[in-house]
C-alpha positions as CSV (number, residue, x, y, z in Angstrom):
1,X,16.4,0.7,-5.0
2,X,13.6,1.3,-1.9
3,X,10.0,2.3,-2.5
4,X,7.5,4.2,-1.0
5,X,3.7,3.1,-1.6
6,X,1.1,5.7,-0.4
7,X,-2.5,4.1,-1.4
8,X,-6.0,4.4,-0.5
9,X,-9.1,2.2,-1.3
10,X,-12.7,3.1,-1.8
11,X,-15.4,3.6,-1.0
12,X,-15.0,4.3,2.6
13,X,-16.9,3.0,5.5
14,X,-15.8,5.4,8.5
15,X,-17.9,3.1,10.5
16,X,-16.5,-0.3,9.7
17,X,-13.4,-1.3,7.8
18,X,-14.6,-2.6,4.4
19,X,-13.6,-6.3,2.9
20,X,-11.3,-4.3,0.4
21,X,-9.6,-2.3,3.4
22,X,-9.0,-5.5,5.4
23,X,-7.5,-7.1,2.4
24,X,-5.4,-4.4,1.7
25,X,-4.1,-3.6,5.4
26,X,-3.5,-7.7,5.2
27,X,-1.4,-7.7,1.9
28,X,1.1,-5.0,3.6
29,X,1.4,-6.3,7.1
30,X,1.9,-9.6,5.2
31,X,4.8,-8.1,3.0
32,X,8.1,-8.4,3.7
33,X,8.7,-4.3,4.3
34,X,10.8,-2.6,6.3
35,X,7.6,0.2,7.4
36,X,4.2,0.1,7.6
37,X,1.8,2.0,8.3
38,X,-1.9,1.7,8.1
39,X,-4.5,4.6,8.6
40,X,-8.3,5.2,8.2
41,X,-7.6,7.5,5.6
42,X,-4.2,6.9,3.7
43,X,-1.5,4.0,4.1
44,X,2.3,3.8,3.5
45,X,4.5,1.1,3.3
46,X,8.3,1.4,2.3
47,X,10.6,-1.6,1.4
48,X,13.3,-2.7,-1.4
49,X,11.8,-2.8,-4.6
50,X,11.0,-6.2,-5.5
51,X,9.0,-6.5,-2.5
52,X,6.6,-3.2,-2.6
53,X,6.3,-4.1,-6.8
54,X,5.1,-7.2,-5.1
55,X,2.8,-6.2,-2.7
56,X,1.3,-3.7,-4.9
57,X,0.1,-7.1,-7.6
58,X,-1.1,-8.4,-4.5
59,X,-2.9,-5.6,-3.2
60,X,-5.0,-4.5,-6.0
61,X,-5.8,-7.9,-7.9
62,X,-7.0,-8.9,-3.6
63,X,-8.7,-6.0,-3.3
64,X,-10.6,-5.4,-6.3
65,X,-11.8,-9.2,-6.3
66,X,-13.4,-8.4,-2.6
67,X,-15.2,-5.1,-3.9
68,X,-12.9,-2.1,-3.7
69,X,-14.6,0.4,-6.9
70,X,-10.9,2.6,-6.6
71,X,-7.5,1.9,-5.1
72,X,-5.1,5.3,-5.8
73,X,-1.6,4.8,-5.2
74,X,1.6,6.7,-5.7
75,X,4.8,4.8,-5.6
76,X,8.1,6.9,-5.2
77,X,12.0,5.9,-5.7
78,X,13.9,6.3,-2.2
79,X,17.4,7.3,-1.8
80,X,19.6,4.6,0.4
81,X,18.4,6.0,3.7
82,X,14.9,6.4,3.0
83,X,15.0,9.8,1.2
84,X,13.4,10.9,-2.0
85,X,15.8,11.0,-4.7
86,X,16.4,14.2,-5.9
87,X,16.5,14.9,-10.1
């Protein structure tokens, strides 16, 4: 199965990228997934399974321990070519 992670973490700094946004954006970069990408206002990653579950862990105990107050995610299940699954 392939995932698709959509997160944000607060609170925002539209001046400067805060700790918990550089931790974040380095978790995902860091990941072994096949698409990343990384926004001032929303980020999306996609990848098999095992490896967003992963990077998920990773990015919200890293983030939280370097000050993010919220992280909101939404995680959905990919077809075999990148497309939602439809019930």
């Amino acid at each position: 199965m392939r995932l698709r992670l959509e997160f944000t973490t607060e609170p925002f700094d539209l001046d400067e990228p805060p700790p918990h946004a550089l931790v974040a954006r380095e978790v995902v970069l860091g990941a072994r997934l096949d698409a990343v990408d990384v926004g001032p206002f929303g980020n999306t990653a996609v990848g098999p399974a095992e490896e967003v579950l992963a990077a998920v862990n990773d990015l919200l105990r890293r983030s939280l321990a370097v000050g993010a107050t919220r992280i909101s995610l939404q995680v959905n299940a990919l077809g075999g070519e990148g497309r939602e699954d439809t019930p």
